[in-house]
C-alpha positions as CSV (number, residue, x, y, z in Angstrom):
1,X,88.2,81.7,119.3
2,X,88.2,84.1,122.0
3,X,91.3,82.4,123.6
4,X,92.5,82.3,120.5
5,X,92.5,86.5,119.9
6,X,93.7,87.0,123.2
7,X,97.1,84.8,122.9
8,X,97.9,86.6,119.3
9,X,97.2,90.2,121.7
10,X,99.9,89.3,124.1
11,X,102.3,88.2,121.7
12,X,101.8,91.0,119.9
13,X,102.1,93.4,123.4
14,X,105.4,91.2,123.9
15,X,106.4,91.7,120.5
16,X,106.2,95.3,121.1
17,X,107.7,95.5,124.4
18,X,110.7,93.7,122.1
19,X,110.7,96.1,119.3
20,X,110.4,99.3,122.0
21,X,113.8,97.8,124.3
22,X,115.5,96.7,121.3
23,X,115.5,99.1,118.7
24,X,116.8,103.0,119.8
25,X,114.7,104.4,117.3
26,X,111.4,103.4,118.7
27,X,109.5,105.6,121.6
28,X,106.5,105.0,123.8
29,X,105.1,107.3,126.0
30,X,103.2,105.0,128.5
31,X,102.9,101.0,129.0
32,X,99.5,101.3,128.5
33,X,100.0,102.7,125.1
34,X,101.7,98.7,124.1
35,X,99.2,97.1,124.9
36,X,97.1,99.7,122.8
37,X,99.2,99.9,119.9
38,X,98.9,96.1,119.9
39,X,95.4,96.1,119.8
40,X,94.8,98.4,117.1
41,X,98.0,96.3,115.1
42,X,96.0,93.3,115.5
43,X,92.3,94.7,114.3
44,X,94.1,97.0,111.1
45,X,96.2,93.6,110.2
46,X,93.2,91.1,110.5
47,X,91.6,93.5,108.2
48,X,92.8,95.2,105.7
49,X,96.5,93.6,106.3
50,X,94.6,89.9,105.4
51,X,92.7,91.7,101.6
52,X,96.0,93.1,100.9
53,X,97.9,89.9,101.6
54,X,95.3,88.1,99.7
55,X,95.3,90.4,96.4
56,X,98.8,90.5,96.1
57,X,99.4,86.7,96.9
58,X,100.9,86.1,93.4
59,X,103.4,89.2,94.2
60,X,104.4,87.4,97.1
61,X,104.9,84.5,95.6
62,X,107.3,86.6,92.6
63,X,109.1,88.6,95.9
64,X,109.5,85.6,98.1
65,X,107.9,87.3,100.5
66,X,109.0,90.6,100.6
67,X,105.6,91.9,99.9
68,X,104.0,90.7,102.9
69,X,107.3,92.5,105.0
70,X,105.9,95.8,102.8
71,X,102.6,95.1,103.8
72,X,103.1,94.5,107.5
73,X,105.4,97.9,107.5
74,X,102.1,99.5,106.1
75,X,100.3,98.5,109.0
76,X,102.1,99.4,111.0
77,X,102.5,102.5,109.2
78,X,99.4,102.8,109.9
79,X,99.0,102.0,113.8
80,X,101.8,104.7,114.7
81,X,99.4,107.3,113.0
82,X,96.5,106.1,114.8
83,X,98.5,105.6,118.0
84,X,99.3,109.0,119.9
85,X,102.1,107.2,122.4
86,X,104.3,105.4,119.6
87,X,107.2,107.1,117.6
88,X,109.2,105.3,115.2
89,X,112.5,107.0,113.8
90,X,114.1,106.5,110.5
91,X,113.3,104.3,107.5
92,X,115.8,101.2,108.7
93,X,114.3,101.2,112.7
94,X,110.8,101.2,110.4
95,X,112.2,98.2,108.3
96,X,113.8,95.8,111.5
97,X,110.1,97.2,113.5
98,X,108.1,95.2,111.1
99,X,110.4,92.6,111.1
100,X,110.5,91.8,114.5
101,X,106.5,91.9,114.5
102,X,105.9,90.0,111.6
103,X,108.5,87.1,113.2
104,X,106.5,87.7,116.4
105,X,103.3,87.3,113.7
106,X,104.3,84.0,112.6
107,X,105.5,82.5,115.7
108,X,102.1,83.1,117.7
109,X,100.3,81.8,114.1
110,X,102.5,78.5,114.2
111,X,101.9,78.0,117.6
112,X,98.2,78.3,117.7
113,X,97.7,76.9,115.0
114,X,99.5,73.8,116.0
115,X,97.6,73.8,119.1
116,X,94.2,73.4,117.3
């Protein structure tokens, strides 16, 4: 389980690293602060991302999916107010940001997953 939590933290740094290098709207002050903003992603989506996810399941299901992209831009949302050394600019950089990390999401979830 343990092995498990740390894989999904370095994807999730990596999918940062992506989103910071990729995107010109999106700022970090330090390299420490990925690996941080990661971390506090990962405990805010395990936990109130996953009851959100679950209540509005039959939403999703109506949305295709676009729910969960609304969700995961909440949480994040939510990690860049927590987070002192992250900056996200304009509503479309917020959009492709929580793209790019629930793709990066799904990918480690598939892959560990698989693993087991």
């Amino acid at each position: 389980m343990l092995k498990n939590m740390a894989a999904r933290l370095i994807a999730l740094a990596l999918g940062f690293v992506v989103m910071v290098a990729i995107l010109p709207g999106v700022h970090r002050t330090s390299a420490g602060g990925i690996f941080w903003s990661a971390l506090v992603y990962m405990v805010i989506n395990a936990t109130a991302g996953r009851i959100l996810k679950f209540v509005t399941a039959p939403l999703a299901l109506l949305t295709l999916g676009l729910s969960i992209l609304a969700i995961n831009l909440g949480v994040l949302a939510i990690t860049v107010m927590i987070v002192d050394n992250l900056e996200i600019d304009g509503f479309w950089t917020w959009v492709w940001a929580a793209v790019i990390l629930s793709a990066v999401s799904f990918i480690a979830n598939y892959v560990l997953r698989r693993d087991r």
